[in-house]
MARROVEX-581953 format. One line per 8 residues: number of its first residue (from 1); their letters; for each residue x, y, z of C-alpha. Coordinates in nm, 2 decimals. Layout:
MARROVEX-581953
NUM	a	X:Y:Z; ...
//
This chain:
MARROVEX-581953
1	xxxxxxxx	-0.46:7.96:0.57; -0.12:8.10:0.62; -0.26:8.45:0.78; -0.46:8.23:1.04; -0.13:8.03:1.10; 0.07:8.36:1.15; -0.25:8.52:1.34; -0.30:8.19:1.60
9	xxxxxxxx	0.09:8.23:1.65; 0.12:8.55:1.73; -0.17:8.51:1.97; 0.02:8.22:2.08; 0.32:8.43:2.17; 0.15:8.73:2.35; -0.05:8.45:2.54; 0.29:8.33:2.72
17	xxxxxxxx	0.47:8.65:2.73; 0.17:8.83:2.94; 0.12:8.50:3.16; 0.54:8.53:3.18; 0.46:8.89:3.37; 0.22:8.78:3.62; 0.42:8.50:3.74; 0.54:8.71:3.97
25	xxxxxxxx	0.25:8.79:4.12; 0.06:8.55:4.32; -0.16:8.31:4.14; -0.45:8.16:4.32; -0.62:7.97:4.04; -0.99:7.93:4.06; -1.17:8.01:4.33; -1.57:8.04:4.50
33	xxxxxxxx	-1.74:8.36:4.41; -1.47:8.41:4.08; -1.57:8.55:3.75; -1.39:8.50:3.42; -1.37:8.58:3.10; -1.18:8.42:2.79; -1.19:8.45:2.39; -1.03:8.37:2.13
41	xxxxxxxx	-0.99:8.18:1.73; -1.11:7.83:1.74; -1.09:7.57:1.48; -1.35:7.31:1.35; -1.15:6.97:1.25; -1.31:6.62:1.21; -1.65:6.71:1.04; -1.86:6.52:0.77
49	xxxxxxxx	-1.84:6.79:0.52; -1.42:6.75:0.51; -1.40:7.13:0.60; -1.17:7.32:0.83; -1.39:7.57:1.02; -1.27:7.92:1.14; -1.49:8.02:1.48; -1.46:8.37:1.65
57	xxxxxxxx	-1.50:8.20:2.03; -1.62:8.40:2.37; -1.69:8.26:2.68; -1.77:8.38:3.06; -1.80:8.15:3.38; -1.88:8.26:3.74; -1.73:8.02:4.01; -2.04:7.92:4.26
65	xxxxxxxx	-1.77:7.70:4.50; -1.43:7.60:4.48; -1.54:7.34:4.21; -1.82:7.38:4.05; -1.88:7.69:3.80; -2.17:7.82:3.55; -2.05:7.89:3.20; -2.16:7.98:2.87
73	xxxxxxxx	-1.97:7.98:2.58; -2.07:8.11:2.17; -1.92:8.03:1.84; -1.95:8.26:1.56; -1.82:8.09:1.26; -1.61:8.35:1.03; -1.53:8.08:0.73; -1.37:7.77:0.61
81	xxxxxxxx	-1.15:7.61:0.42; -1.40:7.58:0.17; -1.51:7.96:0.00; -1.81:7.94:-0.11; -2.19:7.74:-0.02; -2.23:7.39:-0.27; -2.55:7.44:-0.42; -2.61:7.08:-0.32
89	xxxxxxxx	-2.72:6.99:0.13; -2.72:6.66:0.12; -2.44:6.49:0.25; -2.28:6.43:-0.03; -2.17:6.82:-0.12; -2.40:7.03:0.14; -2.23:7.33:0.32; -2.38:7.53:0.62
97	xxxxxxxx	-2.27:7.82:0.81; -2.31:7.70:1.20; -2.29:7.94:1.51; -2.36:7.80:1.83; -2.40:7.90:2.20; -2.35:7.63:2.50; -2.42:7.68:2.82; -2.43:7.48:3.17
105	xxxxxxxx	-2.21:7.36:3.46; -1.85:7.30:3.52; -1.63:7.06:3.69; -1.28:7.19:3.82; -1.04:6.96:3.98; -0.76:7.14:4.10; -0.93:7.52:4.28; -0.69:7.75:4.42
113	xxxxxxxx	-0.36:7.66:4.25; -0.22:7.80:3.94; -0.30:7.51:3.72; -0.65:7.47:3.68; -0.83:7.09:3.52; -1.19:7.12:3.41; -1.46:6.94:3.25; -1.82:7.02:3.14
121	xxxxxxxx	-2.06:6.88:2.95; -2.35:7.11:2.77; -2.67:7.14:2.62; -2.66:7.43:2.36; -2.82:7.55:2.04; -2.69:7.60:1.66; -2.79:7.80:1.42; -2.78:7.71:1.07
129	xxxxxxxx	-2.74:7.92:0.78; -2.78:7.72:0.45; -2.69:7.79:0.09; -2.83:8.08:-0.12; -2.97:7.87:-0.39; -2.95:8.01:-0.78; -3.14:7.86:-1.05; -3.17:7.92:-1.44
137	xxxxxxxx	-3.38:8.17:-1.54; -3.33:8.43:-1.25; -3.49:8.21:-1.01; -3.35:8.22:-0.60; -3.42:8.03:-0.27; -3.25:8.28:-0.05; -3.00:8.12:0.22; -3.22:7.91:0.54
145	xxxxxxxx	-3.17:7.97:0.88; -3.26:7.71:1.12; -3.19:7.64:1.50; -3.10:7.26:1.61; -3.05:7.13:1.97; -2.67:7.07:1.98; -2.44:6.90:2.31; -2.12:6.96:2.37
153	xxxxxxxx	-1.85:6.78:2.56; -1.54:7.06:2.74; -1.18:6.96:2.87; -0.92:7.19:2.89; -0.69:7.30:3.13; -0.57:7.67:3.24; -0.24:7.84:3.41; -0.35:8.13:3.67
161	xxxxxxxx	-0.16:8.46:3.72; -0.35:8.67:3.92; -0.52:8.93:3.67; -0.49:8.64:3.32; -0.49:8.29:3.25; -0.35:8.08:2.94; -0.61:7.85:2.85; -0.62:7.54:2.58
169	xxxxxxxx	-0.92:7.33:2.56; -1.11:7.07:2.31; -1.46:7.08:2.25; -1.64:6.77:2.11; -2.03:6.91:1.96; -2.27:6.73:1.80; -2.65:6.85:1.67; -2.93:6.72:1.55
177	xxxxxxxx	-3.19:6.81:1.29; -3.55:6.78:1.42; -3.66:6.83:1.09; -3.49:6.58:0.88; -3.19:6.38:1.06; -2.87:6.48:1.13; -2.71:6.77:0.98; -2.44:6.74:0.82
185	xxxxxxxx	-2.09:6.86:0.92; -2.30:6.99:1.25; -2.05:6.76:1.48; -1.68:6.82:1.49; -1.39:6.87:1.70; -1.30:7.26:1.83; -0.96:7.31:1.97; -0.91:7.61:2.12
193	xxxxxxxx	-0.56:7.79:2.27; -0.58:8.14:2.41; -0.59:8.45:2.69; -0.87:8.50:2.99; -0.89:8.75:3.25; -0.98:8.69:3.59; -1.26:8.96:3.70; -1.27:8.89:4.08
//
């Protein structure tokens, strides 16, 4: 816990001293016909299992007008706070591994100045990774993987320079299980602090 503490404040750190250097240049926020690019660590708070969840986060957005842009974003999940599967998925002790991909449009209110407002709400996918299962007497259910519909409510806001952009946002995701209710631990809260790079 303390090496992602040091690591999300060191990333912290470089964020502001490289948005510091292109202060001086001109910074146009977005803009129609724009492409960017941002990733970063993101954090899983507020789920049912009680678990703090690392993500390795990537996203990419083109601008189609001065408001309205097309992004997709994915979540690889690299751990938690919690080291190893429960043998037990039911609510009561059940652990998953959950990546998931969002995608759809976005809403910013402030184009063309440095300080950019947005909001989006997606439709996405997770993929599931349950527990390898061990048994007495040599007997294994390998580890599950399942995809589930998942939605996600975006807000964040960014500062422009004109070739990065600090960004902090929080992402609200829920999923469902077609197969037998609502997974648990799927829905949580993802914060999310880092550096983008404007394309064009």
């Amino acid at each position: 816990m303390e090496k992602l503490i040091r690591l999300l404040l060191c990333t912290l750190i470089l964020c502001t001293l490289l948005s510091g250097s292109t202060g001086a240049l001109q910074a146009q926020g977005v803009h129609a016909g724009m492409a960017r690019v941002q990733g970063t660590l993101a954090l899983g708070l507020l789920n049912k299992s009680q678990e703090l969840r690392y993500y390795l986060y990537g996203e990419g957005e083109y601008l189609l007008d001065d408001h309205w842009g097309l992004n997709g974003a994915v979540y690889a999940q690299m751990g938690s706070s919690k080291q190893e599967f429960s043998d037990n998925v039911s609510p009561s002790g059940g652990n998953y591994l959950t990546h998931s991909l969002f995608s759809g449009p976005v809403y910013h209110f402030r184009p063309n100045t440095p300080l950019d407002v947005y909001v989006a709400v997606q439709p996405g996918i997770h993929l599931t990774q349950s527990p390898r299962v061990e048994y007495p007497f040599g007997i294994t259910f390998p580890q599950v993987y399942d995809i589930h519909p998942a939605a996600s409510l975006n807000v964040g806001a960014a500062y422009y320079g004109s070739f990065f952009h600090l960004f902090g946002q929080l992402r609200a995701v829920t999923g469902h299980n077609l197969k037998a209710g609502t997974v648990y631990g799927i829905s949580e809260l993802r914060p999310t602090f880092g550096l983008g790079f404007n394309l064009f």
